[in-house]
Backbone as numpy.savetxt, mean C-alpha at the origin, in Angstrom:
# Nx Ny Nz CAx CAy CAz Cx Cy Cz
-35.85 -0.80 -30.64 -35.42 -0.66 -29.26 -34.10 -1.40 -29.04
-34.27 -2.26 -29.88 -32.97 -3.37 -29.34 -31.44 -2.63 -30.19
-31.59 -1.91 -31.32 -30.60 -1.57 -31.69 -30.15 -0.15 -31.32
-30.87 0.40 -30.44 -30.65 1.21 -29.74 -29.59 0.57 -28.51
-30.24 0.30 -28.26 -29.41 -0.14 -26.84 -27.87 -0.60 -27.15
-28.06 -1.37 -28.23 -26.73 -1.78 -28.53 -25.60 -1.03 -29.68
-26.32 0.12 -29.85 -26.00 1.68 -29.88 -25.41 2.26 -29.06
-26.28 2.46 -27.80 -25.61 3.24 -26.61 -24.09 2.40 -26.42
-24.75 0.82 -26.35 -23.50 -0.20 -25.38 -22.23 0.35 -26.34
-22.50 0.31 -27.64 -20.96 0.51 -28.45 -20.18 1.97 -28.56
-21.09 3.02 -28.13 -21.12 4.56 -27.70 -19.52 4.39 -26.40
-20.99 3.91 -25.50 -20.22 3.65 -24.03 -18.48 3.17 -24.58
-18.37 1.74 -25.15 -17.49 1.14 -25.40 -15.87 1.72 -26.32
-16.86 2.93 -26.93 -15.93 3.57 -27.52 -15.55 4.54 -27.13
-16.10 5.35 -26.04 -15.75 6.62 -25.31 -14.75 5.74 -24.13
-15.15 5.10 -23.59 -14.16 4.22 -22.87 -12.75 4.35 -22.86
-12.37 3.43 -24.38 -11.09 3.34 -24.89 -10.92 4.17 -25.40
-11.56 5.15 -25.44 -10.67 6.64 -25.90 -10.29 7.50 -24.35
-10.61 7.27 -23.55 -10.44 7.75 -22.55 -8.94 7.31 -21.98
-9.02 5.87 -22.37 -7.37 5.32 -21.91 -6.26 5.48 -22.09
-6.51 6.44 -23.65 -5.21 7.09 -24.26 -4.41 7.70 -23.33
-3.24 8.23 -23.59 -2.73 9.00 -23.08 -2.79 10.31 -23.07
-2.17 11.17 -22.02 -2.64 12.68 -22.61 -0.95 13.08 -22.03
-0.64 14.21 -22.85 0.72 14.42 -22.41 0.81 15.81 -22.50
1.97 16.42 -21.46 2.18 18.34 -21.61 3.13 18.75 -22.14
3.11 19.51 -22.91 4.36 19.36 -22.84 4.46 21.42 -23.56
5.60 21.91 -23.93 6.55 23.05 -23.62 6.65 23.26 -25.07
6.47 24.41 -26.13 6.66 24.22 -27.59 8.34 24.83 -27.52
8.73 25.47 -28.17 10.11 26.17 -28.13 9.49 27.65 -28.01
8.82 28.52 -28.38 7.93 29.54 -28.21 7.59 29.73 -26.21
7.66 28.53 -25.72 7.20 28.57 -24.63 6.02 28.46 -24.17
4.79 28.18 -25.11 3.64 28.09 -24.64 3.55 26.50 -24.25
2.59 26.36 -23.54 2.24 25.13 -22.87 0.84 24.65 -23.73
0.91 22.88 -24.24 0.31 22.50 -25.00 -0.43 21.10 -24.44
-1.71 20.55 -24.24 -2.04 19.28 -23.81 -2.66 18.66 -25.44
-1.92 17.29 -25.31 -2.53 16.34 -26.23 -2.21 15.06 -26.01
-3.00 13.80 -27.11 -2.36 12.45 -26.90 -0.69 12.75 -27.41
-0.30 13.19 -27.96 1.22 12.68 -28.17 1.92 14.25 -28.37
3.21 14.39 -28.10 3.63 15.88 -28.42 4.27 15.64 -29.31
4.53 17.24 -29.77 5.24 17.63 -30.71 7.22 16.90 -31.11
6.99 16.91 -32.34 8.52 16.78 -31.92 9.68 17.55 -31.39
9.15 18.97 -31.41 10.16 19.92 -31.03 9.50 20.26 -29.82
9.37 19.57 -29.13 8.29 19.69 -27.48 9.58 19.58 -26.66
9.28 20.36 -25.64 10.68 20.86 -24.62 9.98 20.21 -23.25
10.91 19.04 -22.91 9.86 18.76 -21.27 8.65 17.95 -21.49
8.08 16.96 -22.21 7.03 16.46 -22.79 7.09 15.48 -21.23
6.48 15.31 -20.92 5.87 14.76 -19.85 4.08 13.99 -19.99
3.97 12.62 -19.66 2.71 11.88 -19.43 1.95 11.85 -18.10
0.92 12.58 -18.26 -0.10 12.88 -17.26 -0.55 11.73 -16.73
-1.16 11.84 -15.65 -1.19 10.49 -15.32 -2.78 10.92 -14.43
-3.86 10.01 -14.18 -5.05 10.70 -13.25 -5.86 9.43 -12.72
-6.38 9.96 -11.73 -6.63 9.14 -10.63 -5.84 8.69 -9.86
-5.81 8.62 -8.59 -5.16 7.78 -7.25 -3.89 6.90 -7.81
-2.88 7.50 -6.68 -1.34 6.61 -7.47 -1.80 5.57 -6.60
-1.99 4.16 -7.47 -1.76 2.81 -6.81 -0.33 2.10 -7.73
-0.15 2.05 -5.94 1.05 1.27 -6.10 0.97 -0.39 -6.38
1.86 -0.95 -6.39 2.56 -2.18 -7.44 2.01 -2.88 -6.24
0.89 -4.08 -6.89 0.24 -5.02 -6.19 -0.81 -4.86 -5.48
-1.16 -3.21 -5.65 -2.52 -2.97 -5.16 -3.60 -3.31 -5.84
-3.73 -3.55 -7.27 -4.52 -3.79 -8.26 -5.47 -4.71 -8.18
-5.11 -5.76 -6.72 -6.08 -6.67 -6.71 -6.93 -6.21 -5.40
-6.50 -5.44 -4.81 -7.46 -5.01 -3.56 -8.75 -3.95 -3.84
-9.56 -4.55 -3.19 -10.74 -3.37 -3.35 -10.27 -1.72 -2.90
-11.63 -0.89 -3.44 -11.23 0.17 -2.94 -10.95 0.62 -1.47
-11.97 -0.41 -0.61 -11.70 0.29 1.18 -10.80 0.16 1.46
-10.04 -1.11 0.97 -8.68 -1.43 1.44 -7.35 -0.82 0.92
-7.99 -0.10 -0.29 -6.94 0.37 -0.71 -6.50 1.99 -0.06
-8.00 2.29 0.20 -7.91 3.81 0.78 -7.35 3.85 2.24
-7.70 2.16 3.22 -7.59 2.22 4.19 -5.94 2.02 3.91
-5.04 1.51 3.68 -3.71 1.59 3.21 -2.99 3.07 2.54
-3.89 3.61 1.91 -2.97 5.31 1.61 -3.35 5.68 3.17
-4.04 5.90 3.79 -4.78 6.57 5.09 -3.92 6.43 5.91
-4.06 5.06 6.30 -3.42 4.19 8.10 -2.61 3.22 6.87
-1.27 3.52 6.31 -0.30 1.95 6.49 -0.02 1.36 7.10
-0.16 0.04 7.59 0.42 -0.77 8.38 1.60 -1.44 8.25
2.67 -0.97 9.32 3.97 -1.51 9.95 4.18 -2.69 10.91
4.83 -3.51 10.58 4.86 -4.87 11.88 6.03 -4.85 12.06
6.68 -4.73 13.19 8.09 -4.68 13.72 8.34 -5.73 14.59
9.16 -6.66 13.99 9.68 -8.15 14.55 11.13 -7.86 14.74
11.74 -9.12 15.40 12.89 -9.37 15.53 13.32 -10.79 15.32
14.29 -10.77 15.09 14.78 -12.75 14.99 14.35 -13.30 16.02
14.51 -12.80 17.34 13.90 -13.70 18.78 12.75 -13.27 19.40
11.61 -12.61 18.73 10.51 -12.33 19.09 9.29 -13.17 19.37
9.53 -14.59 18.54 8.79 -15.84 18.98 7.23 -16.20 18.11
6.56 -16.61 19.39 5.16 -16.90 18.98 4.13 -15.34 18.95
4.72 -14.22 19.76 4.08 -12.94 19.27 3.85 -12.25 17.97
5.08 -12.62 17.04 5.11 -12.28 15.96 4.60 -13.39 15.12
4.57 -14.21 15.15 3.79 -14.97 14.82 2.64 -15.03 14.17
1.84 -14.93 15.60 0.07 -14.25 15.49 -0.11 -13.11 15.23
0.54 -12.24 15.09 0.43 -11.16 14.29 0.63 -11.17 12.67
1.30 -11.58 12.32 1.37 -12.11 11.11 0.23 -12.76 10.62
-0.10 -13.71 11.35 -0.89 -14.82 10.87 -2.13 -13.64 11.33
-2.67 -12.56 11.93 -3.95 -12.37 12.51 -3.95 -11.11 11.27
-2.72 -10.73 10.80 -2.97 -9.56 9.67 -3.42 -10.21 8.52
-2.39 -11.55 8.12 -2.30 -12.44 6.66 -4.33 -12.86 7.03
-5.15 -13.52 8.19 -6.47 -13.69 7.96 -7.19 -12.83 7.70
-7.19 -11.45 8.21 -8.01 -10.50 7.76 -7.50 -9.62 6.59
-5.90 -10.31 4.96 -6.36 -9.92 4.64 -5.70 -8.42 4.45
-4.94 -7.81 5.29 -4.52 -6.60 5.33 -2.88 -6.60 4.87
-2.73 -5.45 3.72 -1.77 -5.67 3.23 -0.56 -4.52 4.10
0.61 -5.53 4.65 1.43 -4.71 5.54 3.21 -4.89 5.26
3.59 -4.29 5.79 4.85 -3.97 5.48 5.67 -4.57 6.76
6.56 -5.37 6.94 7.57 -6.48 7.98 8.75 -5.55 8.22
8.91 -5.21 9.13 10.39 -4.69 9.30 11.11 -5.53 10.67
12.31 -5.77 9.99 13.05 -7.07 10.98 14.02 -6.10 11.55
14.07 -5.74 12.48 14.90 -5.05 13.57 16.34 -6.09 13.80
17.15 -5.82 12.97 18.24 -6.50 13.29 19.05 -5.40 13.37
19.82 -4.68 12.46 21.02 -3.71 12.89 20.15 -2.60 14.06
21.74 -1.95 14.69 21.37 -1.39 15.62 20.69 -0.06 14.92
21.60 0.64 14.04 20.84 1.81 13.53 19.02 1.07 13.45
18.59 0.05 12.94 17.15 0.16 12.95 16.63 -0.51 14.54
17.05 -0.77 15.38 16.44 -0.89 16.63 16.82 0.32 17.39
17.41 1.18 16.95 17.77 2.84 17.47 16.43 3.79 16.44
16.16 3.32 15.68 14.93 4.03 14.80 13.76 3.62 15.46
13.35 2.28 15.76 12.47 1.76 15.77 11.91 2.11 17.55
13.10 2.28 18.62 12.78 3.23 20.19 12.28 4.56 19.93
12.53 5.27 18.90 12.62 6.94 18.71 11.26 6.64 18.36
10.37 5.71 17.44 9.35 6.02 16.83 8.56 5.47 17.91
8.52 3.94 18.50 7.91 3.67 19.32 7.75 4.24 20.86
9.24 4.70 21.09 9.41 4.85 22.67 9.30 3.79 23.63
9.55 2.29 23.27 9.86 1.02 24.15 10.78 0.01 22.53
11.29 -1.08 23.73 11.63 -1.83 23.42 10.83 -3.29 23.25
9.41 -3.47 23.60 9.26 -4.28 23.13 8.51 -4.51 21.59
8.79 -6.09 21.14 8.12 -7.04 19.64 7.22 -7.58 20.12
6.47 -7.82 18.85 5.71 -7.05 18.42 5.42 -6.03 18.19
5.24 -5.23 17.09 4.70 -3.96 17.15 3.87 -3.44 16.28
2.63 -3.41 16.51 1.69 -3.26 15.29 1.72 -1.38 15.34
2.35 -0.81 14.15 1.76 0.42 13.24 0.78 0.63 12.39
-0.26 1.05 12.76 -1.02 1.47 11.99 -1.70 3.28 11.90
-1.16 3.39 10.57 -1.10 4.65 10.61 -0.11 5.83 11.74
-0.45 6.64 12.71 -0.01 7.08 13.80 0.05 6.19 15.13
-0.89 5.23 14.93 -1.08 4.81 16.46 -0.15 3.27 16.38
0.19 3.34 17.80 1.38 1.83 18.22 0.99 1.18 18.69
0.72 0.21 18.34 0.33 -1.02 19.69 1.79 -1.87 19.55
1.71 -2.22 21.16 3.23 -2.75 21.54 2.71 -4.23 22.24
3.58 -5.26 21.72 3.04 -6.61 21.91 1.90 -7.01 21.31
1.60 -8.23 21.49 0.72 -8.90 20.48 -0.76 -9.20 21.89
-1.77 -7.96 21.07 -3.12 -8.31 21.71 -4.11 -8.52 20.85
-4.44 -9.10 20.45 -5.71 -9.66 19.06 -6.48 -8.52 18.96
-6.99 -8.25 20.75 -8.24 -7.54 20.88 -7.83 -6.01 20.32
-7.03 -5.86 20.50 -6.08 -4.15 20.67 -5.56 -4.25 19.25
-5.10 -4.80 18.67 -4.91 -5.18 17.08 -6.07 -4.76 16.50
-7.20 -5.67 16.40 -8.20 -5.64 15.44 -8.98 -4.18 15.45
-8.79 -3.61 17.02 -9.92 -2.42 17.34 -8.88 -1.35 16.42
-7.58 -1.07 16.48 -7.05 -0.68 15.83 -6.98 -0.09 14.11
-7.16 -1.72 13.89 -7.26 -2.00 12.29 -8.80 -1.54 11.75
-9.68 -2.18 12.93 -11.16 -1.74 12.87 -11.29 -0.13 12.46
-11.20 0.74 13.38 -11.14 1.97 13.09 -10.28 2.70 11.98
-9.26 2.26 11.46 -8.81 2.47 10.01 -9.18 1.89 9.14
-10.61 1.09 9.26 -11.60 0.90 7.77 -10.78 -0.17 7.15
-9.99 -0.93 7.64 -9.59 -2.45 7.15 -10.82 -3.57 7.52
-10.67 -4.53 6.29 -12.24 -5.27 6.67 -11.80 -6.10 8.01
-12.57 -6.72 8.48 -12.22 -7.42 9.69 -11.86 -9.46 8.89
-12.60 -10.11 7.60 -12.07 -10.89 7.20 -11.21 -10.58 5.36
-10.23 -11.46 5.17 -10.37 -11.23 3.96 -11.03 -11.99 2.93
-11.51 -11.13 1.60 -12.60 -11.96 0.73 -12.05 -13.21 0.08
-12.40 -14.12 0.03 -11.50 -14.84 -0.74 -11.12 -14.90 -1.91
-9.49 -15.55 -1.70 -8.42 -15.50 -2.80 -7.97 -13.81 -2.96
-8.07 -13.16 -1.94 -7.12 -11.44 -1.80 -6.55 -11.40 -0.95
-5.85 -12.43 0.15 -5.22 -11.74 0.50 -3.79 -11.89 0.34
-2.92 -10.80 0.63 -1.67 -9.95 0.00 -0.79 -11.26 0.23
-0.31 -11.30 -1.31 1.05 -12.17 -1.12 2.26 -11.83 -0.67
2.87 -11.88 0.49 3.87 -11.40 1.15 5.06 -12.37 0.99
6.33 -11.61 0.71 7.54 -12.29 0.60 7.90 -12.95 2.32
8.77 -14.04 2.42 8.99 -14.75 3.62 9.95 -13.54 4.49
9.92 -13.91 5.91 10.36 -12.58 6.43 12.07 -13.16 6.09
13.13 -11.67 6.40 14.12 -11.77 5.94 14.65 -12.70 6.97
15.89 -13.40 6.88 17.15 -14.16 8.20 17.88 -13.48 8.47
18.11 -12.58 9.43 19.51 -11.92 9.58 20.56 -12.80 9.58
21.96 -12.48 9.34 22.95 -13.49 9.16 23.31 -13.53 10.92
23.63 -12.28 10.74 23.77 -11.92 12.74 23.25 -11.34 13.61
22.29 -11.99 14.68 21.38 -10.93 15.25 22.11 -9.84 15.95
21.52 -8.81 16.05 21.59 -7.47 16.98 20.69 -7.89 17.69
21.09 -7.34 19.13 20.33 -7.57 20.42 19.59 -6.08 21.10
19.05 -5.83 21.56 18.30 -4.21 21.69 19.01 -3.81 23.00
19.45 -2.88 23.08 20.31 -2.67 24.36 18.82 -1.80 25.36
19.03 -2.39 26.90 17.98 -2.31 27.56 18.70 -0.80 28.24
């Protein structure tokens, strides 16, 4: 019984790492189309297949909800140099639960002329998630937000997203009212 099992385990272990290989397509000169681990040398267009879900660079440590809840609903935070203690707690209320998001600092005018067209106001704070805007910083209106796009409400420990410091503009742009 026992060397059975540790039969199957080395079965398992070896179908595994054969699975990790690569598989590639590629084009003969004839024109037929060919799949294997490696192509030909006279292969026209050889291209590496690639399967399962594109995760992107630094997703590797997030679970799956979070990762699906991120292809689904991405989250956008739209600050400014003089936006204050709003941006702030937003930061700090995304960085506790944990949710991995993307900072955009509204300094040139072309991006505070992008950032009215998408929102339709001028005020910072601005939590994006997915389609929907929340404008200014409301915890409650934040989380119900994030809630319903399947982000956890804490993060597990030691995951959550290491984020670069936000940028300094050298010169602020001011939002014309």
């Amino acid at each position: 019984m026992k060397n059975i099992f540790i039969s199957i385990c080395l079965m398992l272990a070896v179908i595994t790492c054969a699975q990790a290989d690569s598989l590639y397509r590629w084009v003969d000169k004839d024109g037929k189309v060919h799949y294997g681990d490696r192509p030909d040398e006279d292969a026209v267009g050889a291209e590496q297949k690639k399967f399962g879900a594109p995760v992107s660079a630094g997703d590797d440590d997030l679970s799956y909800s979070v990762r699906k809840a991120k292809q689904d609903f991405p989250v956008t935070l739209y600050v400014a140099p003089n936006c204050g203690g709003g941006c702030v707690q937003g930061r700090s209320l995304l960085n506790k639960r944990g949710i991995p998001f993307v900072e955009k600092n509204l300094v040139t005018k072309e991006d505070i002329d992008e950032f009215k067209a998408k929102t339709g106001g001028d005020v910072v704070p601005v939590l994006a998630v997915g389609k929907s805007v929340n404008s200014g910083f409301e915890a409650e209106q934040w989380n119900g937000a994030l809630d319903i796009a399947g982000y956890p409400k804490t993060a597990p420990y030691g995951s959550r997203p290491v984020l670069p410091a936000p940028a300094k503009p050298d010169v602020p742009a001011t939002a014309e009212k």
